[in-house]
GUMARRO-823461 format. One record per residue (C-alpha): residue number from 1; residue in three letters; chain; x, y, z. Coordinates in nm, 2 decimals, decimal comma. Layout:
// GUMARRO-823461
{resi: NUM resn: Ala chain: A c1: X c2: Y c3: Z};
...
***
This chain:
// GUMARRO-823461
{resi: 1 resn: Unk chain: A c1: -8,18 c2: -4,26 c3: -5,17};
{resi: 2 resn: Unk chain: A c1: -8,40 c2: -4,22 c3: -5,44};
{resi: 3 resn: Unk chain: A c1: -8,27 c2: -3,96 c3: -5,62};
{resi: 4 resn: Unk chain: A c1: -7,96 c2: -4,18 c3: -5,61};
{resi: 5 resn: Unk chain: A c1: -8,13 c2: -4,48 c3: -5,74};
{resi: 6 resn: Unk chain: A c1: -8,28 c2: -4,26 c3: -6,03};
{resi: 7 resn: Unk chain: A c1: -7,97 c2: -4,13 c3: -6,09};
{resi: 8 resn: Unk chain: A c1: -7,78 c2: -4,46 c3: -6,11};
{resi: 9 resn: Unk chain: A c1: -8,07 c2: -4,63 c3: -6,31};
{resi: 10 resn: Unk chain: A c1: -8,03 c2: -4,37 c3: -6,58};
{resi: 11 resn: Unk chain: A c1: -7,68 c2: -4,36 c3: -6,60};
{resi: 12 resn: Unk chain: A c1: -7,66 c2: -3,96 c3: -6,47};
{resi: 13 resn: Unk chain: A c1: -7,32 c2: -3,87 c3: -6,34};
{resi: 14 resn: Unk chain: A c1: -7,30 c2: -3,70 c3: -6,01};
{resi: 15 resn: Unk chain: A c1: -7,21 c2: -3,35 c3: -6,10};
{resi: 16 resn: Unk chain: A c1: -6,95 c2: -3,17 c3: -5,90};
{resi: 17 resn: Unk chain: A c1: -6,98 c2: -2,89 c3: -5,68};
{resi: 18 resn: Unk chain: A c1: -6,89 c2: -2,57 c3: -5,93};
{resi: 19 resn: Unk chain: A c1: -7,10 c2: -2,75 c3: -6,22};
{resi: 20 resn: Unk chain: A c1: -7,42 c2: -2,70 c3: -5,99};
{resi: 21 resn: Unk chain: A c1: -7,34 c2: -2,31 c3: -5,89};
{resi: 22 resn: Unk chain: A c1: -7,29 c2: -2,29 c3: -6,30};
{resi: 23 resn: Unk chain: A c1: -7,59 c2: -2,44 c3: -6,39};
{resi: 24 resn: Unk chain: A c1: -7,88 c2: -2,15 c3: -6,35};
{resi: 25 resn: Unk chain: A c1: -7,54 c2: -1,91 c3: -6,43};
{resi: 26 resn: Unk chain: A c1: -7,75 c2: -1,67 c3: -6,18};
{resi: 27 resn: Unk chain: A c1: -7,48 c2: -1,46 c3: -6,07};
{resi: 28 resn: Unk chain: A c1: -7,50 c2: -1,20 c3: -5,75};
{resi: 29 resn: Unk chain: A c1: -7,51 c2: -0,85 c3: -6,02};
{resi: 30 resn: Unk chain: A c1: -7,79 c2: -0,97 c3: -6,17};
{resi: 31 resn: Unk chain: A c1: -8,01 c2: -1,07 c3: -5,80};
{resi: 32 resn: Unk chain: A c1: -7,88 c2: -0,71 c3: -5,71};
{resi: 33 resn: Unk chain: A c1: -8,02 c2: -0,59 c3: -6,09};
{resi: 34 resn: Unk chain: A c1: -8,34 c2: -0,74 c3: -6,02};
{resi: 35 resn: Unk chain: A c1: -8,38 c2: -0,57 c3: -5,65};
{resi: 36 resn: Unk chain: A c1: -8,28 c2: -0,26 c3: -5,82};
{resi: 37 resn: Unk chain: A c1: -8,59 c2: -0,30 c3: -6,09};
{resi: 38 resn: Unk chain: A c1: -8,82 c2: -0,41 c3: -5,85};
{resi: 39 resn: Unk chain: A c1: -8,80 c2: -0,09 c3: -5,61};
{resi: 40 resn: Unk chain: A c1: -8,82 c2: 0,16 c3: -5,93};
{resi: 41 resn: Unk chain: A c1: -9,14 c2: -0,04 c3: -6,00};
{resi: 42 resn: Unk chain: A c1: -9,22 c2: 0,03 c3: -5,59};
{resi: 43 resn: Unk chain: A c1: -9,10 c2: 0,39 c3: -5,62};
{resi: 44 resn: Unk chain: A c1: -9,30 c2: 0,44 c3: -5,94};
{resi: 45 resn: Unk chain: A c1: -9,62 c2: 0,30 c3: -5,80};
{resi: 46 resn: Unk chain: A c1: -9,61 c2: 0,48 c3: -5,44};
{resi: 47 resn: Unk chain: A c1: -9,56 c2: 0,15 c3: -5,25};
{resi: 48 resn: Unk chain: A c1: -9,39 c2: 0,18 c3: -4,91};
{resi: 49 resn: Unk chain: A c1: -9,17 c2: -0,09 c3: -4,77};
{resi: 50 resn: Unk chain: A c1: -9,28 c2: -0,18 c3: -4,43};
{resi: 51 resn: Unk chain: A c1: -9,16 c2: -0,44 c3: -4,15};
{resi: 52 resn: Unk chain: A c1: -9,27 c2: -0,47 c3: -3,83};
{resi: 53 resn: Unk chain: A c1: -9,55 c2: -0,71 c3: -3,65};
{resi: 54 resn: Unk chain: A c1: -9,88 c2: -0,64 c3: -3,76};
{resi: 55 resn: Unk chain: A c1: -9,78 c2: -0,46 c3: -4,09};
{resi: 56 resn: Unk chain: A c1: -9,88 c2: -0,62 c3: -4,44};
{resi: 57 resn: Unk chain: A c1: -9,59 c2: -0,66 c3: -4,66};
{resi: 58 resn: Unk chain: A c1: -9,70 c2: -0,60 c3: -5,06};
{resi: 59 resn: Unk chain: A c1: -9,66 c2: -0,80 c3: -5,36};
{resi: 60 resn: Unk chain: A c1: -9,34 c2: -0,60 c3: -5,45};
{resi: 61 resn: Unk chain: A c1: -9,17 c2: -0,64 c3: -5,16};
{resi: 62 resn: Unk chain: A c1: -9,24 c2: -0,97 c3: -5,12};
{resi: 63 resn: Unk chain: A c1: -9,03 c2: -1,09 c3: -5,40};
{resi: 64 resn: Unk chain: A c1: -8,77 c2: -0,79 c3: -5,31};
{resi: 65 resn: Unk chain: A c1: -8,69 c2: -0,93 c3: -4,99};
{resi: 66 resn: Unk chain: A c1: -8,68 c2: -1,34 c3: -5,13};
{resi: 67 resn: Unk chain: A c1: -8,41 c2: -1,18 c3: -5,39};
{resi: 68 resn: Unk chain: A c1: -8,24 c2: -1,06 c3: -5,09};
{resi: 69 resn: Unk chain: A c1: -8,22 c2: -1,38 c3: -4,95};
{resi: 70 resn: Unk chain: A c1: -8,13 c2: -1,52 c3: -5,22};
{resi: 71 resn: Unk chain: A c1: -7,84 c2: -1,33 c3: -5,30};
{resi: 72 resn: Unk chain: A c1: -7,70 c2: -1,38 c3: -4,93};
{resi: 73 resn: Unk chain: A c1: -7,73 c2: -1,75 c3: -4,96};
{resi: 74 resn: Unk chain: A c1: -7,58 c2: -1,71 c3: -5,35};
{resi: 75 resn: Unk chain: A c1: -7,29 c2: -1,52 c3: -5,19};
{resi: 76 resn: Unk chain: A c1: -7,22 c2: -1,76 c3: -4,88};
{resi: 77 resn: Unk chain: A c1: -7,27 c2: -2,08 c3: -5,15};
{resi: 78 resn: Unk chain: A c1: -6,99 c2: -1,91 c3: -5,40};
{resi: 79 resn: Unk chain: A c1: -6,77 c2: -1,80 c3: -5,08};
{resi: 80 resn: Unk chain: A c1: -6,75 c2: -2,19 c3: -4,94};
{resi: 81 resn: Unk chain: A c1: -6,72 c2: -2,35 c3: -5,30};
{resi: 82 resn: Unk chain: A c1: -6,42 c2: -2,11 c3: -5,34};
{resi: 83 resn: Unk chain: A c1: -6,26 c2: -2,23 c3: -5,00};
{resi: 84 resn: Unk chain: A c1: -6,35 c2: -2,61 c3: -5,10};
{resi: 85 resn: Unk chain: A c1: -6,21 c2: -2,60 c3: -5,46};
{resi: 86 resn: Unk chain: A c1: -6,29 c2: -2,84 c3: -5,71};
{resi: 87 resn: Unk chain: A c1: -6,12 c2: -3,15 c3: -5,55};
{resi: 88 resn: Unk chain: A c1: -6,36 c2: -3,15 c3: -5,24};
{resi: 89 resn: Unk chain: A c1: -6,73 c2: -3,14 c3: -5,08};
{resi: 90 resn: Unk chain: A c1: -6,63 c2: -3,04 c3: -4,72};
{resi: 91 resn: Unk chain: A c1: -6,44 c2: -2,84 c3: -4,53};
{resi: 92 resn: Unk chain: A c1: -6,39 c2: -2,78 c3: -4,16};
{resi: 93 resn: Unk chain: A c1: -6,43 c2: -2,41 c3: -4,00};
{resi: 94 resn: Unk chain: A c1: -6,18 c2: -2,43 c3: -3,79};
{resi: 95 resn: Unk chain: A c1: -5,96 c2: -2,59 c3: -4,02};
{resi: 96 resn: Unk chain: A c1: -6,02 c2: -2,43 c3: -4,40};
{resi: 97 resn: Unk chain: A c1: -5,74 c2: -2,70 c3: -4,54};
{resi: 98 resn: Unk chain: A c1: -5,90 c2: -3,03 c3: -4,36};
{resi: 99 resn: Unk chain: A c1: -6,14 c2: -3,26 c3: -4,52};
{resi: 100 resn: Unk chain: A c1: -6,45 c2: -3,47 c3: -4,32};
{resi: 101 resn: Unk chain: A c1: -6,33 c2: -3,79 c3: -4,30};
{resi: 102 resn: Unk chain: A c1: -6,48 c2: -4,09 c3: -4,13};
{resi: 103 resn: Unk chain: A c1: -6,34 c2: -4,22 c3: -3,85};
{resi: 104 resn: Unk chain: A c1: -6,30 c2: -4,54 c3: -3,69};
{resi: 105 resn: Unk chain: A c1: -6,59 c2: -4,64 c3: -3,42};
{resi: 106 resn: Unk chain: A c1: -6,53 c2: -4,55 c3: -3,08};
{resi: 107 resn: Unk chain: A c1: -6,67 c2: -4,72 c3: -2,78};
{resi: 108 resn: Unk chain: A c1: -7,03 c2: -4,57 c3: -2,80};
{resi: 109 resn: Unk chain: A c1: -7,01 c2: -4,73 c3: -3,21};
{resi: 110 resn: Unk chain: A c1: -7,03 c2: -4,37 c3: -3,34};
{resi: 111 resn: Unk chain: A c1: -6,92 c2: -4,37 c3: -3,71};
{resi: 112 resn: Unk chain: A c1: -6,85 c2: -3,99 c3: -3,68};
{resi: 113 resn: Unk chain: A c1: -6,72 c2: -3,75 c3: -3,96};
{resi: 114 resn: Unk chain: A c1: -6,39 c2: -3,54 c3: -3,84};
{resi: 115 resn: Unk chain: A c1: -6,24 c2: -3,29 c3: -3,97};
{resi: 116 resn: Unk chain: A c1: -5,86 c2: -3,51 c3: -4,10};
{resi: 117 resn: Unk chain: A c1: -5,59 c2: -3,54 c3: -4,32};
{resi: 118 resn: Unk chain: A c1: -5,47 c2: -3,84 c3: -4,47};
{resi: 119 resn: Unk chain: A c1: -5,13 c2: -3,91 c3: -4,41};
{resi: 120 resn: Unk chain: A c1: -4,92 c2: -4,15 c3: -4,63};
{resi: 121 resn: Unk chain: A c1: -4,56 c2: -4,29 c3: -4,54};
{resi: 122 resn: Unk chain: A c1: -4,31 c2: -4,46 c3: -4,78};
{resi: 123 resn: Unk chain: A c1: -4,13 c2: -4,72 c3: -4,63};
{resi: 124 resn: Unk chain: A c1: -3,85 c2: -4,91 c3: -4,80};
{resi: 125 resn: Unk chain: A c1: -3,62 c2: -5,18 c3: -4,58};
{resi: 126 resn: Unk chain: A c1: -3,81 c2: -5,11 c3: -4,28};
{resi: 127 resn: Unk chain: A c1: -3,68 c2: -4,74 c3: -4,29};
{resi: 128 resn: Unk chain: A c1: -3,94 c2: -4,44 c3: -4,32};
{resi: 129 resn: Unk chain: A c1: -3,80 c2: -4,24 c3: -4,64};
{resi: 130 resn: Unk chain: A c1: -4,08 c2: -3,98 c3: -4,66};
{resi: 131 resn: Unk chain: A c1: -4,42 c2: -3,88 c3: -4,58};
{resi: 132 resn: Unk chain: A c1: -4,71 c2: -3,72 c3: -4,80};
{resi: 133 resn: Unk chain: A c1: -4,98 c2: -3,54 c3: -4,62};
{resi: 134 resn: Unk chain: A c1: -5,34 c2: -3,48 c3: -4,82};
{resi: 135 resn: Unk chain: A c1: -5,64 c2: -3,36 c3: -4,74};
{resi: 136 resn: Unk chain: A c1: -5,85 c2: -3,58 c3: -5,02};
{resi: 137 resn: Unk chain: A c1: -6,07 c2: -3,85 c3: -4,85};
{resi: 138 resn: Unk chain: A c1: -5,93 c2: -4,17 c3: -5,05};
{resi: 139 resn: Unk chain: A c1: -5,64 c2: -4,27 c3: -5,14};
{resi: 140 resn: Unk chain: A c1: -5,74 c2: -4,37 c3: -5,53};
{resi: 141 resn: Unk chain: A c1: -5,58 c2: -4,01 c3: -5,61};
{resi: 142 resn: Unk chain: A c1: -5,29 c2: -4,04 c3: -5,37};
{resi: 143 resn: Unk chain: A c1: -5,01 c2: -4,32 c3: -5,50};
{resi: 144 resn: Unk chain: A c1: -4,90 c2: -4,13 c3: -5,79};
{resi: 145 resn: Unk chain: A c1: -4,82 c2: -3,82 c3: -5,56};
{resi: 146 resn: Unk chain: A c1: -4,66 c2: -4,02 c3: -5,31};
{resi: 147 resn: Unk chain: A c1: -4,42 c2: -4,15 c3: -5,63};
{resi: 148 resn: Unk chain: A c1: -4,37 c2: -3,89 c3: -5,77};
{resi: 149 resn: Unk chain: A c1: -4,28 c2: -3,74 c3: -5,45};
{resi: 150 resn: Unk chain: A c1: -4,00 c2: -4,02 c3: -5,42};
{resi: 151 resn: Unk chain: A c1: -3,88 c2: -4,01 c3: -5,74};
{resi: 152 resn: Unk chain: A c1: -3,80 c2: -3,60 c3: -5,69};
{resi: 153 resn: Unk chain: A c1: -3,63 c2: -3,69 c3: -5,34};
{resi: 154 resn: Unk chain: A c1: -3,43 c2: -3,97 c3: -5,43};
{resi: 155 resn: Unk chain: A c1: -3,40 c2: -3,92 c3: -5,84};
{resi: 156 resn: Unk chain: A c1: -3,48 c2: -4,34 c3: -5,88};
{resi: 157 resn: Unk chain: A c1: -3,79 c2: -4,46 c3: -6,02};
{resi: 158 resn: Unk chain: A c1: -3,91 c2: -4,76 c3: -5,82};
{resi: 159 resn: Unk chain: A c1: -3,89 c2: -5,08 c3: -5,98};
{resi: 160 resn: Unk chain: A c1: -4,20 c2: -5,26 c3: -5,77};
{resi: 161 resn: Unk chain: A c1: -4,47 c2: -5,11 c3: -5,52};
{resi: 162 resn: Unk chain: A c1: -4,64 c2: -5,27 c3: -5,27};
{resi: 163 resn: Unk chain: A c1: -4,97 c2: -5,10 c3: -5,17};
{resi: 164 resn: Unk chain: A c1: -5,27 c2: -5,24 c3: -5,04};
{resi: 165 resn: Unk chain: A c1: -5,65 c2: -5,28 c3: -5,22};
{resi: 166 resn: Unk chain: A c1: -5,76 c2: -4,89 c3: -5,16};
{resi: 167 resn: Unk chain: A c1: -5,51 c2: -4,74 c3: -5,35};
{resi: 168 resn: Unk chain: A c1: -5,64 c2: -4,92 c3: -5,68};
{resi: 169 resn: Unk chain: A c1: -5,79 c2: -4,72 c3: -5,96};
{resi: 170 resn: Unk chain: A c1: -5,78 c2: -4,71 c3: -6,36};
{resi: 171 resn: Unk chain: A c1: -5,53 c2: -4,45 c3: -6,37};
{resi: 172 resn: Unk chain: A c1: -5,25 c2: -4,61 c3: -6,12};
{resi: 173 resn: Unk chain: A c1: -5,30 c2: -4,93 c3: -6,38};
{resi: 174 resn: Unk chain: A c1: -5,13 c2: -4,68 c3: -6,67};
{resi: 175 resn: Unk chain: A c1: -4,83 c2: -4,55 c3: -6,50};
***
């Protein structure tokens, strides 16, 4: 909550999810080129890797095995980003494509994250003329879609909308 506060006091954006990976621009090779240099310097000076209760681990391998680590959590990071894209910051396991969403309270009043979709219908004289299915967790980003969407079907732009307060954003205001 501080960090928040900080952040908002000093007018820091938030920065996405592929801009932080980006940041130290530490790649996988070059936590594998390390390792590599730090057991010549082992090999050179005679030091043993050992493991094992009661064993003392050196000052070489000490770092060895943190760049290990490391890289494992580096790969896994990269490997869920990738799956996520740029658009999101979740994903279920079970379902790669589904966003955490918040749900409505059940009867123990347990605001619980799910894994969802968010499903839009266009409705126009009471009939249902399409659907739009996304997995992004408002729907500031979704009304254009759902537009476009019947303006390809039917080949008629829409002369008036109705849509309620969540859809609003700057960029619907410019179409």
């Amino acid at each position: 909550m501080k960090k928040n506060r900080k952040r908002q006091l000093t007018k820091h954006k938030k920065l996405s999810n592929n801009q932080i990976i980006e940041i130290d621009n530490c790649s996988p090779l070059e936590i594998l080129k390390l390792q590599k240099d730090i057991m010549i310097i082992a090999e050179g000076e005679g030091i043993v890797f050992v493991s094992g209760k009661g064993k003392r681990k050196s000052k070489v391998q000490q770092p060895y095995e943190e760049l290990e680590s490391c890289g494992k959590r580096l790969m896994s990071y990269k490997e869920c980003f990738e799956i996520m894209g740029k658009d999101r910051n979740s994903y279920s396991k079970t379902d790669l494509e589904a966003t955490f969403m918040r749900m409505k309270e059940d009867y123990m009043l347990n605001g619980q994250l799910k894994p969802a979709y968010n499903v839009q219908i266009g409705v126009e004289n009471y009939f249902i003329v399409h659907g739009y299915i996304s997995n992004d967790c408002t729907d500031y980003n979704i009304l254009i879609p759902v537009l476009e969407k019947h303006k390809k079907a039917f080949e008629i732009e829409l002369e008036e909308v109705t849509a309620d307060s969540g859809y609003c954003s700057e960029k619907i205001f410019y179409i």
